[in-house]
C-alpha positions as CSV (number, residue, x, y, z in Angstrom):
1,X,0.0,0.0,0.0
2,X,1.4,3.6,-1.3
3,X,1.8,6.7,1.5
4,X,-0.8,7.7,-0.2
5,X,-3.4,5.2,0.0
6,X,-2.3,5.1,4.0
7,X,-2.8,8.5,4.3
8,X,-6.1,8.6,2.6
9,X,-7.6,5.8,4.6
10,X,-6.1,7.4,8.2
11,X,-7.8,10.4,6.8
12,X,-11.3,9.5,6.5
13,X,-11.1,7.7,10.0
14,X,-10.7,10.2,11.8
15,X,-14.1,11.2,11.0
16,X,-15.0,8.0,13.1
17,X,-13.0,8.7,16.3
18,X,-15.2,9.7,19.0
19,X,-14.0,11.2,22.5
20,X,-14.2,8.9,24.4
21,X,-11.8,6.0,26.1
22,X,-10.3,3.4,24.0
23,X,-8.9,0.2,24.7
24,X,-6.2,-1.6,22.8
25,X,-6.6,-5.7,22.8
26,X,-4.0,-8.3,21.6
27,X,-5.5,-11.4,20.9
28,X,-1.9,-14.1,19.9
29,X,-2.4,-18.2,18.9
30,X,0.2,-19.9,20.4
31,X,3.5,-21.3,19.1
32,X,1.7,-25.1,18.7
33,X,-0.1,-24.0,16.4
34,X,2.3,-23.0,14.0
35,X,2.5,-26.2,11.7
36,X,-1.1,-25.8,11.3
37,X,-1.0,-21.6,10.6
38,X,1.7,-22.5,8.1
39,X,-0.4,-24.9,6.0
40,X,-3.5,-23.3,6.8
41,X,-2.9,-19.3,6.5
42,X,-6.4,-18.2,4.8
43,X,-8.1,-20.5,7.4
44,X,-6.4,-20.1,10.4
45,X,-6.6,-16.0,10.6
46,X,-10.1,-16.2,9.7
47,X,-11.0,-18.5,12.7
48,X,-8.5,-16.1,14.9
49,X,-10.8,-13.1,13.3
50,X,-14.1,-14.9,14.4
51,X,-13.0,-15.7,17.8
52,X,-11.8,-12.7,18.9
53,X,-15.0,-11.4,17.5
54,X,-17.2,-13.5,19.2
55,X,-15.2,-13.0,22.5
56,X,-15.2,-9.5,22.7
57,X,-19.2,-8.6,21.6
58,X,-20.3,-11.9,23.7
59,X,-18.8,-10.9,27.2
60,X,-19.6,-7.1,26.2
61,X,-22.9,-8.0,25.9
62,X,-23.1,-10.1,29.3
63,X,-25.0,-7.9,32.1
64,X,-22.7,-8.7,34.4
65,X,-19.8,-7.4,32.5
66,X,-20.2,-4.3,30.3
67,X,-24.5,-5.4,29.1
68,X,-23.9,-3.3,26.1
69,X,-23.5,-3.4,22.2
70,X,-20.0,-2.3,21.2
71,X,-18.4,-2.1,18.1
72,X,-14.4,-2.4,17.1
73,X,-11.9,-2.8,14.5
74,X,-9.1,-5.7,14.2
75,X,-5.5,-5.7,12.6
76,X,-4.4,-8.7,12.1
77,X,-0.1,-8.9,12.4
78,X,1.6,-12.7,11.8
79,X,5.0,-12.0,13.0
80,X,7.5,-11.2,15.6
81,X,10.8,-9.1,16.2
82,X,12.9,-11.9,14.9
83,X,10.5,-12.1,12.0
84,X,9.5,-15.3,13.3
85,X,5.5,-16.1,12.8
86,X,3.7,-14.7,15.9
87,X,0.3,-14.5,14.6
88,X,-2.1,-11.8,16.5
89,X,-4.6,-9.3,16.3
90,X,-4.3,-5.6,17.6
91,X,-7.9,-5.0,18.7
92,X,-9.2,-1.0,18.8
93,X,-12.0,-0.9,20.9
94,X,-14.2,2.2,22.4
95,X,-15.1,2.4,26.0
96,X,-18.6,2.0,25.8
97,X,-22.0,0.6,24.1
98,X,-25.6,0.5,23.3
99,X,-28.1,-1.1,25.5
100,X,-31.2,-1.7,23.1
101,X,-32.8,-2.9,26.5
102,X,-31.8,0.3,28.4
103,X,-32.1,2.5,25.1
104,X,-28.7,4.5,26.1
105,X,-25.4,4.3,25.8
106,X,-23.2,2.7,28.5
107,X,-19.5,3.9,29.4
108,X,-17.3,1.5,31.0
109,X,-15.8,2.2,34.1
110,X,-12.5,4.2,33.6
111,X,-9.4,2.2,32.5
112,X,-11.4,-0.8,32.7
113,X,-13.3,-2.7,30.2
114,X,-14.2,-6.1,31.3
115,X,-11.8,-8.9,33.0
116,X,-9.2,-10.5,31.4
117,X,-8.9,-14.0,32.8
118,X,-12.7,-14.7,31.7
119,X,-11.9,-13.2,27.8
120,X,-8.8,-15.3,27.9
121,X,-10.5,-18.2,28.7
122,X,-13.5,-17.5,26.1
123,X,-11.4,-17.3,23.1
124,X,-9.8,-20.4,23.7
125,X,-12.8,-22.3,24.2
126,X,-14.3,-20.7,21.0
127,X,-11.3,-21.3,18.8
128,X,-9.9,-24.7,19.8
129,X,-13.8,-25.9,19.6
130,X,-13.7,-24.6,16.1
131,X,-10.8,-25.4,15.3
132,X,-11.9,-29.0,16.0
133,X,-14.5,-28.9,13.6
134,X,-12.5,-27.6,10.8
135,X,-10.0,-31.2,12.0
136,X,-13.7,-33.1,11.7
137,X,-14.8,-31.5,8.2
138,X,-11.2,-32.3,6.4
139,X,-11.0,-28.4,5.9
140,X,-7.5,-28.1,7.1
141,X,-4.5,-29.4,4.9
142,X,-1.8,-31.4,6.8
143,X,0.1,-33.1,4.7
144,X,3.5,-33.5,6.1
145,X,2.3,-32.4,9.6
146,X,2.3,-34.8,12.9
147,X,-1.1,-33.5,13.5
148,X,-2.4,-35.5,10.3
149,X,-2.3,-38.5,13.3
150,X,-5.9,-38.0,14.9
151,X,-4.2,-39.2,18.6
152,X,-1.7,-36.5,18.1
153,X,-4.0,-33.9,17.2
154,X,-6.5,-34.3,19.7
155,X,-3.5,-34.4,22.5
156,X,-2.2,-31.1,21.0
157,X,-5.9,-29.7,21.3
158,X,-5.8,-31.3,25.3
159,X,-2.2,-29.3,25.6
160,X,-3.7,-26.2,24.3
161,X,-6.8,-26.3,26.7
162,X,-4.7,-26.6,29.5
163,X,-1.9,-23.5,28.4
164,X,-2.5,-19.7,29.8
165,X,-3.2,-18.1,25.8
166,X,-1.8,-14.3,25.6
167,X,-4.6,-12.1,25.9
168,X,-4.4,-8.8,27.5
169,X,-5.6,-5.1,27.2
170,X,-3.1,-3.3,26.6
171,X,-2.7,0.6,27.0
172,X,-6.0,2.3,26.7
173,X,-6.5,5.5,24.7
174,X,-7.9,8.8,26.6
175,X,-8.2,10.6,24.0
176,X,-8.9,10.7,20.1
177,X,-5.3,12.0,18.6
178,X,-3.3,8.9,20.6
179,X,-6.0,6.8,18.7
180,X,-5.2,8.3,15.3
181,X,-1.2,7.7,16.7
182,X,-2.5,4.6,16.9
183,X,-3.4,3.7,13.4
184,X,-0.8,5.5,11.6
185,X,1.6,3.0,13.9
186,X,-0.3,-0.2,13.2
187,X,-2.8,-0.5,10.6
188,X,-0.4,-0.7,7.2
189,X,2.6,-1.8,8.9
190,X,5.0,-4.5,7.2
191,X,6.8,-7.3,8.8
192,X,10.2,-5.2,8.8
193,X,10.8,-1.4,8.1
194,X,14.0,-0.2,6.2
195,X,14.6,1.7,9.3
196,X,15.4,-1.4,11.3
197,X,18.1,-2.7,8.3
198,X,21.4,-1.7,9.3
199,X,23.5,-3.6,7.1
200,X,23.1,-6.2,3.8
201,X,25.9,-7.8,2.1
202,X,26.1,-10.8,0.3
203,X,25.4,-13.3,2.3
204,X,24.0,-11.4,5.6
205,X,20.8,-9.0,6.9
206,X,21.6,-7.4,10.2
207,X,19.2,-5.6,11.3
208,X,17.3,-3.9,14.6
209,X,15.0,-6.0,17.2
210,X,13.2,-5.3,20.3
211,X,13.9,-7.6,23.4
212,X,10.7,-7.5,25.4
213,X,12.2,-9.9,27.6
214,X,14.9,-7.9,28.8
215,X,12.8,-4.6,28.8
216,X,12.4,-4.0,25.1
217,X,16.1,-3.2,25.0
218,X,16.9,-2.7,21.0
219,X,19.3,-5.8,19.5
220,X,21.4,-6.5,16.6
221,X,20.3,-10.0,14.9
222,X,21.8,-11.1,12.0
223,X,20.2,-13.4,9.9
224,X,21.3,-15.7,6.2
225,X,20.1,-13.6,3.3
226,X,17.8,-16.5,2.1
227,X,16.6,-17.4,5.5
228,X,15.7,-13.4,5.5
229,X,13.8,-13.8,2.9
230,X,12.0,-17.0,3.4
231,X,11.2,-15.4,7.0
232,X,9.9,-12.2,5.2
233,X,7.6,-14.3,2.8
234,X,6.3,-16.3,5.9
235,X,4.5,-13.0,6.3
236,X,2.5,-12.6,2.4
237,X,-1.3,-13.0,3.4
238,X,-3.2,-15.2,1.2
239,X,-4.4,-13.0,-2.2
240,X,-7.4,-10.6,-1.7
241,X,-7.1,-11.4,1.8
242,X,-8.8,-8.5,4.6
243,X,-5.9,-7.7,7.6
244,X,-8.8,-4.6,8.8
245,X,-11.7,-6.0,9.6
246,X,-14.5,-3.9,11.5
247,X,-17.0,-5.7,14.1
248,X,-20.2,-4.7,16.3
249,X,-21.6,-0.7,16.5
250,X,-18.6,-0.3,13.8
251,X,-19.5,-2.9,10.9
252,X,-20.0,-1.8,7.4
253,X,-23.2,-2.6,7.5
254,X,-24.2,-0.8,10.6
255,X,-21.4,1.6,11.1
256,X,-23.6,4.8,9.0
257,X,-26.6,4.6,11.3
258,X,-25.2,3.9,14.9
259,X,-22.2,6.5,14.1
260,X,-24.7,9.7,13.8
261,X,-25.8,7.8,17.1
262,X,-22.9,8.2,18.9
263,X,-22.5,11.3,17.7
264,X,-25.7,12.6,18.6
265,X,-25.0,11.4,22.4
266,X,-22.0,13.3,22.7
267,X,-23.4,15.8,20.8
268,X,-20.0,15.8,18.1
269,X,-19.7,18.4,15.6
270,X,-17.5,17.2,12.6
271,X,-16.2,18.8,9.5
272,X,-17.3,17.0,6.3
273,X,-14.1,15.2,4.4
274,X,-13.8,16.3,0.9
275,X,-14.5,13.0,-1.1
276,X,-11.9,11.4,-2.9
277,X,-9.2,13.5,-2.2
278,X,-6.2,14.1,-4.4
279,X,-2.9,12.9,-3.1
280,X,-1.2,16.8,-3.4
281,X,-4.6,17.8,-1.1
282,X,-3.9,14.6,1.5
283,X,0.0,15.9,1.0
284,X,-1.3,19.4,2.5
285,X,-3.6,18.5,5.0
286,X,-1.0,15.4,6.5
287,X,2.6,17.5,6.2
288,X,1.6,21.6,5.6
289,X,3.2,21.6,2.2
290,X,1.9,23.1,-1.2
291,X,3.3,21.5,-4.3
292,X,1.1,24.5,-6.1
293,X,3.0,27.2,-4.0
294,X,6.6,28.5,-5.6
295,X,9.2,27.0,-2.8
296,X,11.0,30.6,-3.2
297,X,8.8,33.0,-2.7
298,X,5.7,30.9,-1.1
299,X,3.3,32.8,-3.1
300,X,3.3,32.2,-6.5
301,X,1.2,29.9,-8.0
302,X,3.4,26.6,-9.8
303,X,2.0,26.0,-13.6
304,X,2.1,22.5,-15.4
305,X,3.3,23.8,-19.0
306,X,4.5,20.5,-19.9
307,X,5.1,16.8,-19.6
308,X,7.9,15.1,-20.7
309,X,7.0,11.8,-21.3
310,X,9.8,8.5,-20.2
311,X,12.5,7.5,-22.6
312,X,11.3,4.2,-24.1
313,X,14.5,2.3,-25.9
314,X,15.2,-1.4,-26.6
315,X,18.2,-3.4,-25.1
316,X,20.6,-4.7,-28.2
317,X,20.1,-7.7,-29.8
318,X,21.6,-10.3,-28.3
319,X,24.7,-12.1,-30.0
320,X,24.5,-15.8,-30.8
321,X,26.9,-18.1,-31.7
């Protein structure tokens, strides 16, 4: 995705952002799985999509936790620091919902959305039981995977019932411009900047990592150019595939409606975006700078008298013997 395109789409979602708290959820599949994510990439981050999903909105819902509707968005990420596979999704979710039995909207309690044990526990009931059914149906491919043996997959099922999952709320948001932070950080990231390459030769990458286990303390790791790239490639979702995907209050089929909703309650005045803007207009409103404007004087107009079109030639023909 060009600057562009990412600068479009941060654009017109600020129109979205409300002010109100936000909460950032990781949802990560453990490191068993990995065989299975491998040969399974399509599948496997559509069932981590739907059981986040159906975590999330089904405890929200519960009276005893938040009773309320909410909506959210989802990011999905499949690797690590080392560029090792570390599937996961980044969830963006506000502080709040609907009631349709109350008829109002319902904030959570501040810096707290609902527990974390329970949601842990939820979303590895609902994907392992799924996960089962896709074993059932012959909709996963193992060929040349230990978990092709029934025994062995239903003991790495009993392992994974049994293992704490990673699922935590992260920082939360207090206010709408660390949310917008948010998703120029996140949303259209790669698996590895050029920023973090320090070095490539011929037969090495070296380039920056973060250490969480010492304190996110920044590393050199150096890694065989063609294990680099087979690492990198690890990380090429499955054509056509959807890495945002939007949930609850904040669907595409709902979002319209129940946004003038929100807005109404908080009573939120927003400038109209221009439609379709021009990448020189997303250029000004993102950085301050005219291309139109002379860079001398900062007044003139800048006039496009003529285009000068590329240099098409043909290589020479190549000798035979």
């Amino acid at each position: 995705m060009s600057v562009y395109e990412k600068e479009a789409w941060i654009t017109k979602k600020k129109e979205e952002i409300f002010p109100y708290q936000y909460f950032h959820v990781v949802f990560t599949l453990p490191s068993e799985l990995d065989a299975i994510v491998l040969r399974n990439k399509k599948t496997m981050y559509n069932l981590l999509f739907s059981s986040a999903k159906q975590a999330l909105l089904s405890m929200a819902g519960e009276s005893k936790y938040l009773g309320a509707d909410i909506g959210f968005f989802s990011i999905l990420h499949t690797w690590g620091q080392k560029l090792n596979l570390h599937p996961h999704l980044h969830c963006v979710v506000p502080g709040g919902g609907y009631s349709k039995e109350k008829r109002k909207w319902i904030k959570c309690s501040k810096n707290y959305l609902i527990p974390v044990e329970p949601l842990k526990q939820r979303f590895r009931s609902i994907f392992l039981k799924e996960l089962k059914i896709l074993y059932k149906n012959d909709e996963l491919f193992l060929g040349g995977c230990l978990y092709a043996d029934r025994i062995k997959f239903q003991k790495l099922i009993d392992q994974l019932f049994s293992k704490n999952w990673v699922v935590y709320l992260k920082e939360s948001f207090n206010n709408s411009s660390t949310v917008i932070e948010y998703l120029a950080r996140y949303t259209h990231r790669i698996a590895i900047s050029n920023y973090r390459i320090i070095n490539v030769d011929n037969d090495n990458v070296s380039f920056l990592y973060k250490d969480y286990k010492e304190g996110n303390k920044k590393k050199l790791y150096i890694m065989n150019v063609m294990d680099f790239i087979s690492s990198f490639m690890l990380h090429i979702v499955p054509s056509r595939f959807v890495r945002i995907r939007y949930y609850g209050l904040m669907s595409n089929r709902n979002k319209k409606s129940n946004l003038q909703l929100c807005r109404e309650y908080y009573d939120v005045k927003i400038k109209p975006m221009i439609p379709n803007d021009t990448w020189d207009k997303i250029l000004l409103d993102v950085t301050g700078i005219d291309i139109h404007k002379c860079p001398n004087c900062n007044e003139g107009q800048l006039v496009l008298t003529n285009f000068i079109p590329s240099i098409r030639y043909r290589p020479p023909p190549t000798k035979t013997a």
